[in-house]
N, CA and C atoms as a LAMMPS dump frame, in Angstrom:
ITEM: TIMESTEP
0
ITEM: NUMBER OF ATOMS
252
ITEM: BOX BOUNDS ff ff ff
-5.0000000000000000e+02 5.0000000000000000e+02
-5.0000000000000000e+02 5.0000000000000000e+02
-5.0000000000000000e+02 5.0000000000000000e+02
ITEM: ATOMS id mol type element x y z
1 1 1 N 226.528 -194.089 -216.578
2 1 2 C 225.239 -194.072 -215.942
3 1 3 C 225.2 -193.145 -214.736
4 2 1 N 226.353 -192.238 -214.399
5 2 2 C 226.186 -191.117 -213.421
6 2 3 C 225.169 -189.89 -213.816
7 3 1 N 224.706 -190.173 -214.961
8 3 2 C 223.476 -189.242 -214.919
9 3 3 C 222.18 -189.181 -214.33
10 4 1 N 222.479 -190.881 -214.22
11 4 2 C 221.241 -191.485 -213.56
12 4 3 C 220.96 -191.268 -211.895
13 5 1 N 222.206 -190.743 -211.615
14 5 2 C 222.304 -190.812 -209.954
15 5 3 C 221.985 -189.451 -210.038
16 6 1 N 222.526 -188.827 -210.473
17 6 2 C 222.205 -187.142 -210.457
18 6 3 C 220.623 -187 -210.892
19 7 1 N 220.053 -187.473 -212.248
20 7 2 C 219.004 -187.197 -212.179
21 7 3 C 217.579 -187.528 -210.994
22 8 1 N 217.813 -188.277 -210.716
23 8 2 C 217.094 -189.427 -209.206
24 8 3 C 217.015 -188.466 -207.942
25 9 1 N 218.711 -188.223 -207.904
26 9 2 C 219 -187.127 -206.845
27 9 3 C 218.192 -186.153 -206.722
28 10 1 N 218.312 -185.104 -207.797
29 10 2 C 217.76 -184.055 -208.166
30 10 3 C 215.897 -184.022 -207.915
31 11 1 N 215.793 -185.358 -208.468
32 11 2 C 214.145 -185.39 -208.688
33 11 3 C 213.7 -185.175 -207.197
34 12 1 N 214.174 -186.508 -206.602
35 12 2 C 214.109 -186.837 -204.966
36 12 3 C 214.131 -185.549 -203.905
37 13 1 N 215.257 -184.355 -204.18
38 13 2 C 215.035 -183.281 -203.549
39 13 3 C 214.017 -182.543 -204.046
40 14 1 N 213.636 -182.108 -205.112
41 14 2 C 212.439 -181.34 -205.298
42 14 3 C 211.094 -181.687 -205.074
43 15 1 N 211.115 -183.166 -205.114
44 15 2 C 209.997 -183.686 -204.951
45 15 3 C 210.176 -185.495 -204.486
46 16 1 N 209.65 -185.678 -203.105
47 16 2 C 209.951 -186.484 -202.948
48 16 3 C 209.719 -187.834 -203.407
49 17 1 N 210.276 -189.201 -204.044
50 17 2 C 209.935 -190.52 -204.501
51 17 3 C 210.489 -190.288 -205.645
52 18 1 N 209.99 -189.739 -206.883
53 18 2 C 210.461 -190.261 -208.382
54 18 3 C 211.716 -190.164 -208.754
55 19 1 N 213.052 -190.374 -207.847
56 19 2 C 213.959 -191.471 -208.338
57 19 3 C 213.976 -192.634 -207.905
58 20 1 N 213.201 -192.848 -207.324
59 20 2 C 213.003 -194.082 -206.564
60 20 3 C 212.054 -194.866 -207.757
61 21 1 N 211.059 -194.102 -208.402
62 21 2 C 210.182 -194.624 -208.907
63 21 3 C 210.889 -195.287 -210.22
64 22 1 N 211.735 -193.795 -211.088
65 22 2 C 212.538 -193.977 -212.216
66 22 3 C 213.498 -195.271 -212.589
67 23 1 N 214.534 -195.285 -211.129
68 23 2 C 215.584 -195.888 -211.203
69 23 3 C 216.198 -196.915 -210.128
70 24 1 N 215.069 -196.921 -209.496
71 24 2 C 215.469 -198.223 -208.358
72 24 3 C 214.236 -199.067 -208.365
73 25 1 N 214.295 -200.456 -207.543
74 25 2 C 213.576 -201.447 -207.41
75 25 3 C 212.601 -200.939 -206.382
76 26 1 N 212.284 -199.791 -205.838
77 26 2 C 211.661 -199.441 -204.641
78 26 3 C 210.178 -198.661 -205.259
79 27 1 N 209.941 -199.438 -205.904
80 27 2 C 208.519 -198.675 -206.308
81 27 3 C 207.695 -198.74 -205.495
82 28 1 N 207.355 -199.061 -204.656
83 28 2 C 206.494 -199.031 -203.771
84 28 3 C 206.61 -197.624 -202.661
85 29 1 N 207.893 -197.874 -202.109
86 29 2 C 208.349 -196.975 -201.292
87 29 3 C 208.627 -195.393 -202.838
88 30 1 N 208.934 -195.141 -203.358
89 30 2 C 208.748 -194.329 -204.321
90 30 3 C 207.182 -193.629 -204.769
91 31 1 N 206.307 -194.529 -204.901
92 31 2 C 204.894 -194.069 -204.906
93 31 3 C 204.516 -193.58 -203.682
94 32 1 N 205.12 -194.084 -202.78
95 32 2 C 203.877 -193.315 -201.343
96 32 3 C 204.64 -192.067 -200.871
97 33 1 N 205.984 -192.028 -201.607
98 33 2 C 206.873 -190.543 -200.824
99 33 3 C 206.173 -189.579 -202.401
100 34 1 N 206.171 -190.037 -203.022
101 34 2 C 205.956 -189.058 -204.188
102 34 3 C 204.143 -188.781 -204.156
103 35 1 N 203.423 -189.558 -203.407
104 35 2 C 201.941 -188.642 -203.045
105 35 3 C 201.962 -188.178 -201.57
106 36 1 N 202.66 -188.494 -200.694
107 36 2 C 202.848 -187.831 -199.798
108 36 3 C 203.297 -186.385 -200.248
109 37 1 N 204.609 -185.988 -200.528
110 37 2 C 204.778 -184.728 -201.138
111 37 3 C 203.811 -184.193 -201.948
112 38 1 N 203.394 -184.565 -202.634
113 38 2 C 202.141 -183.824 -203.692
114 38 3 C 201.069 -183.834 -202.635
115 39 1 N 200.904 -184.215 -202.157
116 39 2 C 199.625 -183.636 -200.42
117 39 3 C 199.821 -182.674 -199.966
118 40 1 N 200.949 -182.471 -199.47
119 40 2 C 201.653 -181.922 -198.805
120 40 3 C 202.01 -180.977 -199.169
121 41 1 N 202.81 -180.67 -200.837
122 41 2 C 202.756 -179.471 -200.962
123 41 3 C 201.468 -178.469 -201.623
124 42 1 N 200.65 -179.342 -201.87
125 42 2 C 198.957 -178.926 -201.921
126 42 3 C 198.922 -177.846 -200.497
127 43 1 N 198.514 -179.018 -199.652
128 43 2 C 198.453 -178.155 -198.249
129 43 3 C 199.318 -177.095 -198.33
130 44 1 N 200.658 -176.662 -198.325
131 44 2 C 201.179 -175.353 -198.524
132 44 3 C 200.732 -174.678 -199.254
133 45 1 N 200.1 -175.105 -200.489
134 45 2 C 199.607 -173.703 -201.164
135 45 3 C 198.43 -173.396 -201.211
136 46 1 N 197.517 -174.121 -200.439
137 46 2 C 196.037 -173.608 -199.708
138 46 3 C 195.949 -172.472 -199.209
139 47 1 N 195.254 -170.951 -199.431
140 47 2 C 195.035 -169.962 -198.303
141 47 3 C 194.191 -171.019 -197.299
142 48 1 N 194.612 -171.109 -196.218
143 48 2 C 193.877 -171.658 -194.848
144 48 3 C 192.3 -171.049 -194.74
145 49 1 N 192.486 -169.876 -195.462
146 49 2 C 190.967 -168.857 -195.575
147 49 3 C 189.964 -169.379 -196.476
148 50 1 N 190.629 -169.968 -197.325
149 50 2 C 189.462 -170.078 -198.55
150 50 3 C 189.635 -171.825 -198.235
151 51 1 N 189.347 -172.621 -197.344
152 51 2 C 188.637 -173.993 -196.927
153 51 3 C 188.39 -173.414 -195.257
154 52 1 N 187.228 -173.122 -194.911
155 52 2 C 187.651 -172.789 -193.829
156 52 3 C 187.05 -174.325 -192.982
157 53 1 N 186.791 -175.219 -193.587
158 53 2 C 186.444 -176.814 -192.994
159 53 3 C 187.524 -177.439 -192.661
160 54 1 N 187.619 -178.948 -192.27
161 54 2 C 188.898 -179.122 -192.108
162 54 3 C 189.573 -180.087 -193.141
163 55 1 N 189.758 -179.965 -194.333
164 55 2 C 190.246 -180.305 -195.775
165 55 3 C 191.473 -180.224 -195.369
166 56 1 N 192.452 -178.993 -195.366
167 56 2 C 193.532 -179.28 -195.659
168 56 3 C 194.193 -180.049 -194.536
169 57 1 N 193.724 -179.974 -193.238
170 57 2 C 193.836 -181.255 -192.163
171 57 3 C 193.996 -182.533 -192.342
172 58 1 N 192.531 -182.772 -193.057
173 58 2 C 192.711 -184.353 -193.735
174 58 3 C 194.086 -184.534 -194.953
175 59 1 N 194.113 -183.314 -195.943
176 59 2 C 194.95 -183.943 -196.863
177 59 3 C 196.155 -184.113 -196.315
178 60 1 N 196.41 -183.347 -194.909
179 60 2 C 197.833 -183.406 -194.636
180 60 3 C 198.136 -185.029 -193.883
181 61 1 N 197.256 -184.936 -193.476
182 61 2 C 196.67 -186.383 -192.383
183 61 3 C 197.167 -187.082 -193.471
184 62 1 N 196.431 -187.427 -194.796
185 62 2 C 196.525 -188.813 -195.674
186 62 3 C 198.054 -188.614 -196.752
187 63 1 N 198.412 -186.869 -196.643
188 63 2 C 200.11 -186.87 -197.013
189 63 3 C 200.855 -187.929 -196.204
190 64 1 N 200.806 -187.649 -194.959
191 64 2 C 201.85 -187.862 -193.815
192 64 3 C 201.511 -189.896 -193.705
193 65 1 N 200.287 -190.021 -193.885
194 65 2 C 200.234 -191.16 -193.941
195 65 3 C 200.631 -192.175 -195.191
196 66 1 N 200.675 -191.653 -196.345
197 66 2 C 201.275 -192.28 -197.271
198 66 3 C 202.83 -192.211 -197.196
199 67 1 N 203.748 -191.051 -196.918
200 67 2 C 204.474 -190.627 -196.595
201 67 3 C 205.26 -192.489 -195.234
202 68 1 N 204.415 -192.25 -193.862
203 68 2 C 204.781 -193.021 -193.145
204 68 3 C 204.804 -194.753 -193.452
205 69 1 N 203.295 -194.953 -193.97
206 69 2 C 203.288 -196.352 -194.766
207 69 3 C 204.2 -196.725 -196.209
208 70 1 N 204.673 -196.166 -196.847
209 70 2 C 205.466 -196.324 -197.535
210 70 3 C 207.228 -196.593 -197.041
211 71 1 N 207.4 -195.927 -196.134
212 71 2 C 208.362 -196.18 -195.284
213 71 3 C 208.277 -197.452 -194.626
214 72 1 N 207.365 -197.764 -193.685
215 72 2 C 207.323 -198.918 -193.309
216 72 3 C 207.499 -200.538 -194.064
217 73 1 N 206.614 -199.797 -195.784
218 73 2 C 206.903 -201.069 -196.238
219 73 3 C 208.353 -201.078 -196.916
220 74 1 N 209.026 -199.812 -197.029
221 74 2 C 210.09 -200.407 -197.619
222 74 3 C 211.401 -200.418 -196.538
223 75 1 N 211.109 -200.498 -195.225
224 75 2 C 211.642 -201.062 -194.138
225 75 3 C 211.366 -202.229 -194.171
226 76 1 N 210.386 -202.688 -194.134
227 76 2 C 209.836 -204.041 -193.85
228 76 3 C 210.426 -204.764 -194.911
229 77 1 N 210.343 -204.546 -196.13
230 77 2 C 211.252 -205.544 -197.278
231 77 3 C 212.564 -205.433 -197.364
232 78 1 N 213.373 -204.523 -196.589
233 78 2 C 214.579 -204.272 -196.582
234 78 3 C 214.938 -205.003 -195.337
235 79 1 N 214.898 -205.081 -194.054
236 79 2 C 214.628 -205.99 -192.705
237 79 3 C 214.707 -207.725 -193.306
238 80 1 N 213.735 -207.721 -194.1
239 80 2 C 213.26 -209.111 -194.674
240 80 3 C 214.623 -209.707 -195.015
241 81 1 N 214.909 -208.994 -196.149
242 81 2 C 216.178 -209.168 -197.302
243 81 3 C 217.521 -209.457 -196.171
244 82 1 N 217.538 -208.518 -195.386
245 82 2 C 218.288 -208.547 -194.401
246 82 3 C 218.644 -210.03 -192.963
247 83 1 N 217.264 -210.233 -192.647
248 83 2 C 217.393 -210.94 -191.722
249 83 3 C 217.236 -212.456 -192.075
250 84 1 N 216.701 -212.274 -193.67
251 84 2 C 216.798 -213.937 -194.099
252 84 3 C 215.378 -214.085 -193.962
């Protein structure tokens, strides 16, 4: 099953969450890193010219925030597990 670590690995650096999603119990924390990145790398491939409103602001705003709340909750259930 070391393919499984490598594949996870692999996914996780190119794009963040879907080994998390694939192969661990952390689906939660896996869904919000894996639309955070897809926000996020949206926003990178926006010309800044062609929205000149503030769109890619917000999407980065609601990247970074799925990104941060997903963290929290899978702190928060890991803390839990932890402290009893």
């Amino acid at each position: 099953m070391k393919w499984k670590i490598w594949v996870g690995t692999i996914l996780n650096f190119f794009l963040l969450g879907p080994g998390y999603l694939l192969f661990t119990p952390k689906k939660v924390l896996g869904f919000f890193l894996t639309v955070g990145a897809v926000l996020s790398t949206w926003v990178e491939q926006v010309p800044l010219k062609a929205l000149p409103d503030q769109t890619p602001f917000n999407v980065m705003f609601a990247a970074f925030f799925c990104l941060a709340l997903g963290c929290a909750i899978d702190g928060y259930q890991e803390i839990r597990k932890a402290v009893g």
